[in-house]
C-alpha positions as CSV (number, residue, x, y, z in Angstrom):
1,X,11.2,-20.8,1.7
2,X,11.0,-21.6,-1.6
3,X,10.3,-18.6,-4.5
4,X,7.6,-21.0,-5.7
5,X,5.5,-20.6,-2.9
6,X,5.4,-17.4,-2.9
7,X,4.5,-16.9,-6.2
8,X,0.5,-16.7,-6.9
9,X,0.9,-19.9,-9.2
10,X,1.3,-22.2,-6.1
11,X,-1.8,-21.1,-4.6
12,X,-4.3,-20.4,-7.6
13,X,-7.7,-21.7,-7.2
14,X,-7.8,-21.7,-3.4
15,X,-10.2,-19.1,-3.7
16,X,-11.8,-17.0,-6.6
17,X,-9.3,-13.7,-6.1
18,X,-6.3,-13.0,-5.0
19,X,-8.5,-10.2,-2.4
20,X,-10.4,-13.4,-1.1
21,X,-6.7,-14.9,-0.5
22,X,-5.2,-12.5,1.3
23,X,-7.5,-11.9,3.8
24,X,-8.1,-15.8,3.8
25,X,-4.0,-15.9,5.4
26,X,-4.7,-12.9,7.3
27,X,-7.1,-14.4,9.0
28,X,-5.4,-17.8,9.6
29,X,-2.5,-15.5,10.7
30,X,-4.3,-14.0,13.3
31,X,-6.0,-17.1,14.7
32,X,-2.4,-18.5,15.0
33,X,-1.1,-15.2,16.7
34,X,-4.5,-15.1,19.0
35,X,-3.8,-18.8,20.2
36,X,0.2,-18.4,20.9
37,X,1.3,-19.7,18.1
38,X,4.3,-18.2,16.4
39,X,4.1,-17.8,12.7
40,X,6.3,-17.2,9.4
41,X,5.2,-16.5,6.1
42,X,6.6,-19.6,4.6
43,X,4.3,-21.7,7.3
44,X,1.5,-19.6,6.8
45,X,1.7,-20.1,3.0
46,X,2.2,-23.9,3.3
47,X,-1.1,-23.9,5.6
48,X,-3.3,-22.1,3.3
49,X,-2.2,-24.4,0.6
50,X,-2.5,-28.0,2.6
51,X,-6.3,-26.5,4.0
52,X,-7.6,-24.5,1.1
53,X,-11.2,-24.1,2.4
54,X,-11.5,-20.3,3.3
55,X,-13.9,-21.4,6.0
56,X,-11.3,-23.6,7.6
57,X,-10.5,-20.7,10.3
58,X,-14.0,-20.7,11.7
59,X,-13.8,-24.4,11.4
60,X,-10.5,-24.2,13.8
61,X,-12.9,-21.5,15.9
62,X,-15.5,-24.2,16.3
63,X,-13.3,-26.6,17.3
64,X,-11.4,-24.8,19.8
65,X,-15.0,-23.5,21.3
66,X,-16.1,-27.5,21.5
67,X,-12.9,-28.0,23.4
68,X,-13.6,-25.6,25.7
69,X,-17.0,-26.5,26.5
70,X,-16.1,-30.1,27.4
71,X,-13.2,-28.7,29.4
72,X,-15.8,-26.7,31.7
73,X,-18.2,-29.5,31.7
74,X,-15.4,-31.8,33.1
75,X,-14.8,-29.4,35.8
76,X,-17.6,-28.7,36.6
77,X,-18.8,-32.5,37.0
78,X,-15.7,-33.1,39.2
């Protein structure tokens, strides 16, 4: 990983304070650990940067709930 990324620099503006930010990747963290992902700072770091809309884990919720819903009404039409 490079020392750029983890400086505050590379992701400045993602969201207005560095508070917001953390708990921003926490939370991505956690959804990744939650659905068996395994995860590593530098990957983690890379994510918030390529999707830097806070709201993108409850977007990843969402989606993940849709798929699910569709999965049960394919079963259940079977």
């Amino acid at each position: 990983m490079s020392m750029d990324m983890m400086t505050n620099e590379a992701l400045k503006g993602i969201c207005p304070n560095n508070f917001e930010l953390t708990h921003y990747a926490i939370a991505l963290g956690r959804y990744y650990i939650d659905s068996g992902r395994e995860v590593e700072l530098g990957t983690l770091l890379k994510d918030v940067k390529k999707h830097p809309n806070p709201n993108y884990v409850e977007e990843l919720k969402e989606m993940e709930k849709d798929l699910q819903s569709e999965e049960t009404e394919e079963r259940s039409g079977e």
